[in-house]
N, C-alpha and C positions, 0 to 999 in steps of 0.2 A: 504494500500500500504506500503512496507516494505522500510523503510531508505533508502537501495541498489539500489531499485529501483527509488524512488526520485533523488538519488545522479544522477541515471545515466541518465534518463531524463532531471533532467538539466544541466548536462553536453553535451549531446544531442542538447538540446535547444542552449544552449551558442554559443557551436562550429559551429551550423549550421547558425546560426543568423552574427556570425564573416562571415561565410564563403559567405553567401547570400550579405551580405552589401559590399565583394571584390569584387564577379562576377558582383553586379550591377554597381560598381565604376567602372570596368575595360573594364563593357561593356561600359559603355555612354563615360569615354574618350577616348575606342576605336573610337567611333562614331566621338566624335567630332575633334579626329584630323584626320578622314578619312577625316571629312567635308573640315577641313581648308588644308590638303595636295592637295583634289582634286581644293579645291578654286583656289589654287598656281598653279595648273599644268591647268587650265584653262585662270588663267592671261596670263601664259606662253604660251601656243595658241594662247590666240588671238592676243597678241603682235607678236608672230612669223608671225599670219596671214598677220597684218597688215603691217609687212616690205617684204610680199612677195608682197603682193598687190600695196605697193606703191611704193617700187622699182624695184620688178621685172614684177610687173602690171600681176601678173600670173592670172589664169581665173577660173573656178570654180574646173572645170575638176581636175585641175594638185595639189588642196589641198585635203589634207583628209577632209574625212566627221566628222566635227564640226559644231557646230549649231553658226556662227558669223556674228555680224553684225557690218557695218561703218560707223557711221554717221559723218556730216561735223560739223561745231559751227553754222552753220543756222537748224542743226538737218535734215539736207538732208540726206538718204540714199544711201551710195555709193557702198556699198556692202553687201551682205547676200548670208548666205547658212543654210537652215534654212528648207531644208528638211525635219527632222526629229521633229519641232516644226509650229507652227503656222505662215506663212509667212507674219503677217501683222506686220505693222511697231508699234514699240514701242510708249505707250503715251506721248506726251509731259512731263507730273508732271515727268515722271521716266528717261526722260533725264535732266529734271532740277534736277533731285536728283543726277543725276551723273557727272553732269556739275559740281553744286556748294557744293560738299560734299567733301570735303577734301581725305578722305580716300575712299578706294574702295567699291563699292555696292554691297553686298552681297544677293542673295535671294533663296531660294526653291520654285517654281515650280512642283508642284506636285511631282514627280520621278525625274525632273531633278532639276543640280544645276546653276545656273546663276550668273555672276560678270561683272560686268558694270565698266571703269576707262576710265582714261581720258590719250589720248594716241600723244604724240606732234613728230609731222614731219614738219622738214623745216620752223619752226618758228608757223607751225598750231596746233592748237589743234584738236584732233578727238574723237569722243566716242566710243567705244568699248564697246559692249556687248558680250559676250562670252558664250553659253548652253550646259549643256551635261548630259548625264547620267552616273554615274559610275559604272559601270554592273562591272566590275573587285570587286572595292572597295564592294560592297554590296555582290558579292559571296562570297567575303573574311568574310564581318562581319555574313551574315548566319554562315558559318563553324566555327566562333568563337563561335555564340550563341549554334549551335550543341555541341560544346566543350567543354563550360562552363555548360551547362546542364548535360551532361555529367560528368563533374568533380564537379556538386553539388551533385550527386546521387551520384556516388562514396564518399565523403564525408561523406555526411548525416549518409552511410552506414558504414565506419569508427568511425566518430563519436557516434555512436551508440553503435561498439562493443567497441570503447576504454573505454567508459563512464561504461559502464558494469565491466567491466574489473577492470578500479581504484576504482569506488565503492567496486566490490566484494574484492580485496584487501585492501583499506580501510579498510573497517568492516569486517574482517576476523579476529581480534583480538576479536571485538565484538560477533561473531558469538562462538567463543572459550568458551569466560566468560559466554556467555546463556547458552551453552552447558555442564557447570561446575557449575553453578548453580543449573541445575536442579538435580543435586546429592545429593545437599548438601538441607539433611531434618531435621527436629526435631531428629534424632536419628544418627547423623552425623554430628552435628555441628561445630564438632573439624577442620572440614575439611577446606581448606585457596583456594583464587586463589593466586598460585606463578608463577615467573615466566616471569611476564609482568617488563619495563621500568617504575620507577615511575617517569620520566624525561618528560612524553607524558601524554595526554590526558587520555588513556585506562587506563595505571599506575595508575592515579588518581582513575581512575573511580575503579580500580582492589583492590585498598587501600581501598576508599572509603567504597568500600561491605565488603572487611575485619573485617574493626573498627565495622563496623554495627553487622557482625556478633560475633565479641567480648562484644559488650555489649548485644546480643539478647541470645549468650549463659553462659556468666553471668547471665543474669534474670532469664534463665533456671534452672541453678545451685543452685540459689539464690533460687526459686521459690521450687523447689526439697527438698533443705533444709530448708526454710521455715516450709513446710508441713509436711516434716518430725519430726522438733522440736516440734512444734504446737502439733501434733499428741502425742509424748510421754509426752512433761508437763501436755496435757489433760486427757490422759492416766493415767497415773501415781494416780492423787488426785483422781479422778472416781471411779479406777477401788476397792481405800484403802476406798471411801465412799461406793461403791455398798459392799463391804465383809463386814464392819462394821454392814452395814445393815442387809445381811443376816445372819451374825454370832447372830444377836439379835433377830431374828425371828427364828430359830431353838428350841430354849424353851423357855419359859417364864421365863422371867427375874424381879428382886424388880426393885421397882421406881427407884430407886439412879444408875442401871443399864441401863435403860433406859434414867434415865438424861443425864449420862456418855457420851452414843452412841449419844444422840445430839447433846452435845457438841464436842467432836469428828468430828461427819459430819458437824457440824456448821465451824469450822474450817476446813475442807475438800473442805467443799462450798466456802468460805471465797477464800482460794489459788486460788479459779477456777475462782473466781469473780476482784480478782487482774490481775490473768495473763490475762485475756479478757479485762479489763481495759489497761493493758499497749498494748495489740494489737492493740484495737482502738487508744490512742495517739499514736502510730509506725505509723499505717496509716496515721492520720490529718495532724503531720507531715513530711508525704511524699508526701502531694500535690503539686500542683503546687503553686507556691508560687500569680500567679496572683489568682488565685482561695482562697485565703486566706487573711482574714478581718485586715487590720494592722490597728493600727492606733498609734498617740503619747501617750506614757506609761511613767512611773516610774519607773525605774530598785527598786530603795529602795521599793516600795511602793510593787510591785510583791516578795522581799525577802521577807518583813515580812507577805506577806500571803502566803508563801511558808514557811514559819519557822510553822507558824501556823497550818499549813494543816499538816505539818508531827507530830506537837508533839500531835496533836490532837489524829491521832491512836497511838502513840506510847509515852506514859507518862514516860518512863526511860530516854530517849534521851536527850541530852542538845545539844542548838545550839545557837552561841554566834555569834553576829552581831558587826563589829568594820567597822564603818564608817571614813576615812580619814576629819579632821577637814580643812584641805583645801579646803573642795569642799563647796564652797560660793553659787554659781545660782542654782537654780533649774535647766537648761538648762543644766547643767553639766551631771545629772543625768535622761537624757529622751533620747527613741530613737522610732524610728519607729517599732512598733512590733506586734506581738499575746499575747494579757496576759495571755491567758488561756495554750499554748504553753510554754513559759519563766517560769510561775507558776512551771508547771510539770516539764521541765528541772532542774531547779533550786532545787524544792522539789527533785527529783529524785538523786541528787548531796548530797543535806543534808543527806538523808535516805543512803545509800552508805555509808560516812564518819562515821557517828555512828554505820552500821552495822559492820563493821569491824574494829571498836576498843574497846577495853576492857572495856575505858572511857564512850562509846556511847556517844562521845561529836564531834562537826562538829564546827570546826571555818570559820566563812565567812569575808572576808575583803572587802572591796569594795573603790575602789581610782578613780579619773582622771589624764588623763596624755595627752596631744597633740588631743584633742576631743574625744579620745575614752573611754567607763568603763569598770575599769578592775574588776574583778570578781577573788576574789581568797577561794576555799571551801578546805581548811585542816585539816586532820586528826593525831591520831600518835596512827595509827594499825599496821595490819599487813605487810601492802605493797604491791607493785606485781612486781613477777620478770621480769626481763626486757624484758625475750626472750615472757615474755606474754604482755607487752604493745601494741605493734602493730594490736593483735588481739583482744584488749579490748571490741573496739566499733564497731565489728560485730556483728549482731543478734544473739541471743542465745548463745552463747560465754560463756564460765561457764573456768575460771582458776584455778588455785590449790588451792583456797583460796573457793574454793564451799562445802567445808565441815566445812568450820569455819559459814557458815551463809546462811541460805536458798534463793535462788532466783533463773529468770526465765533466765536474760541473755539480757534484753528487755532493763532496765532502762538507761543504757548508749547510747546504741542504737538510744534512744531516744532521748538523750541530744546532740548527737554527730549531728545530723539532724535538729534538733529545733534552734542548732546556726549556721547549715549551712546554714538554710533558711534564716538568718535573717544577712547573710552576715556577720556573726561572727569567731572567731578563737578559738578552745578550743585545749589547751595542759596538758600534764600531767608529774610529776615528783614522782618518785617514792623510797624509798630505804626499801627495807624487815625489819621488824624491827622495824620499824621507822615511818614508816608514807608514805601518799599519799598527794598530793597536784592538785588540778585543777584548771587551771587558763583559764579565759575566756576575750577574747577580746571583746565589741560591742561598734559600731559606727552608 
């Protein structure tokens, strides 16, 4: 069942439910002040009877036909007209109820209505009974029930088409956005809903789909160039190991020729075994940070097996560790993390600083300051120009500095993500010339 339809259903419901609980309200106290007006116009009879009877002592003849009777205070009957009901004399109990009951006696009689009071002439007391039918008053409340039946059908039918009605207005904004949605494919992502109130419900909702499809066509873009990079790095070392290969199978070649060509491909293989390496750490991480093992680490303790790990393939390189003599606790220097994460961040930071300076020397600082550790990895290469920092730490990212020193584009990418998981801040200062500087916040 569609929203529209719901909406208008219960608006259906509601209205006719309001309108049911009037017509019953207005039917019963129609009833009941038919009951007490006729009550009163019955008192008013039999009193008027009663002063015809006992002053003008008029006789059955010369009164209208009312059902009344006159009893004395010994309960004698002195008068009836009672045609129209049962001519026998009232019980005793229902004259003492009307003797001694203060207020008037009210009763129904099957079809008729009946009032019993207590009626004084000449210092006497008399009881008055009074019967009658209201054939007026009841045609009247039939024609109301006809009427009121009437005007719930009429209603219902009302309410029916309004409820329709507001619904399909309501969600006609709704109906729009579905309708504008189904346009927008894999091959048309650029496409926006405009247009709407972001002041309203739909607004939101029209935003909402927006942002979604801003980061779904990011991932696209993202994903596009991805595969695309991926594709040429892989390319690229392949396609110089497959020719090396076949250039050395074309004739026979001395040993020392074939050594050459291993070494060659051994280093061809090597590049392809790096950049597949930094894909998986790009991936790990990119997980979800709850899907990822933290636990209480060493910032020092992860540098120096991150110093270790890079000078290990790289024996030219120097990397000089200056630890801040203020930092006293061990507590100063722990956070919540991934060691295997931070490791490669970290190494990835050193490897960077010595690839682009003449030195191959990477300075790392490490201080505390207000609970946080600061991380500072300095260089003094070549630098990057400024209009390139912002695009530093995008994947595959290669700036004018890609022909001073081989790489994939990965490695910052990777550090730029390893401290975001880890609730970190990493910046960078740069001057050509001169040197680079990264500094990294964790808490």
């Amino acid at each position: 069942m569609k929203i529209r339809t719901k909406i208008a259903l219960r608006i259906t419901v509601v209205i006719t439910a309001l309108m049911l609980i009037f017509v019953a309200l207005n039917y019963i106290i129609s009833t009941q002040v038919r009951k007490t007006e006729f009550y009163v116009d019955l008192k008013k009879e039999g009193m008027s009877r009663a002063n015809l009877y006992f002053k003008a002592k008029a006789s059955n003849e010369e009164m209208d036909k009312v059902d009344v009777w006159i009893y004395d205070e010994n309960y004698g009957l002195l008068y009836s007209d009672a045609e129209n009901t049962s001519a026998k004399p009232h019980s005793r109990e229902l004259l003492d109820d009307i003797r001694l009951k203060k207020e008037d006696l009210k009763l129904n009689d099957g079809k008729y209505q009946t009032i019993g009071f207590i009626f004084s002439y000449q210092k006497n007391n008399y009881i008055i009974i009074t019967s009658a039918y209201d054939s007026y008053g009841h045609a009247k409340m039939s024609k109301l029930a006809i009427y009121l039946l009437i005007l719930s059908l009429v209603s219902l039918l009302s309410a029916c088409a309004l409820g329709y009605f507001l619904a399909k207005s309501v969600l006609k904004p709704v109906a729009k956005i579905s309708n504008k949605m189904k346009d927008i494919t894999a091959n048309n992502l650029h496409l926006r809903l405009i247009g709407y109130n972001e002041s309203d419900e739909f607004g939101e909702l029209a935003g909402s789909f927006n942002k979604a499809l801003d980061i779904i066509e990011a991932s696209f873009e993202s994903q596009k160039m991805f595969v695309s990079n991926v594709s040429h790095e892989l390319q690229t070392p392949l396609a110089i190991l497959i020719g090396e290969i076949d250039l050395a199978l074309l004739k026979d070649r001395t040993l020392e020729e074939y050594k050459q060509t291993l070494i060659n491909s051994r280093q061809d293989t090597h590049k392809v075994i790096i950049f597949l390496n930094g894909l998986l750490d790009l991936a790990k991480a990119s997980y979800d940070e709850s899907k990822i093992s933290m636990s209480i680490v060493r910032v020092d303790e992860i540098l120096l097996d991150a110093r270790e790990l890079v000078l290990k393939g790289n024996k030219e390189y120097n990397i000089e560790l200056i630890f801040n003599l203020e930092i006293n606790e061990d507590s100063e220097l722990t956070i919540k993390g991934n060691e295997y994460l931070l490791r490669m961040a970290f190494a990835n930071l050193m490897e960077n600083n010595c690839k682009y300076s003449e030195n191959k020397t990477s300075t790392v600082k490490i201080t505390s300051k207000s609970k946080k550790i600061i991380l500072q990895f300095s260089d003094t290469g070549i630098g990057i120009p400024e209009s390139e920092i912002d695009h530093l730490f995008t994947p595959f990212y290669r700036g004018s500095n890609k022909n001073f020193a081989q790489g994939n584009g990965i490695g910052l990418a990777l550090v730029k993500r390893v401290i975001t998981l880890h609730k970190g801040e990493i910046t960078l200062t740069s001057v050509v010339g001169e040197g680079t500087t990264f500094r990294i916040e964790l808490s």
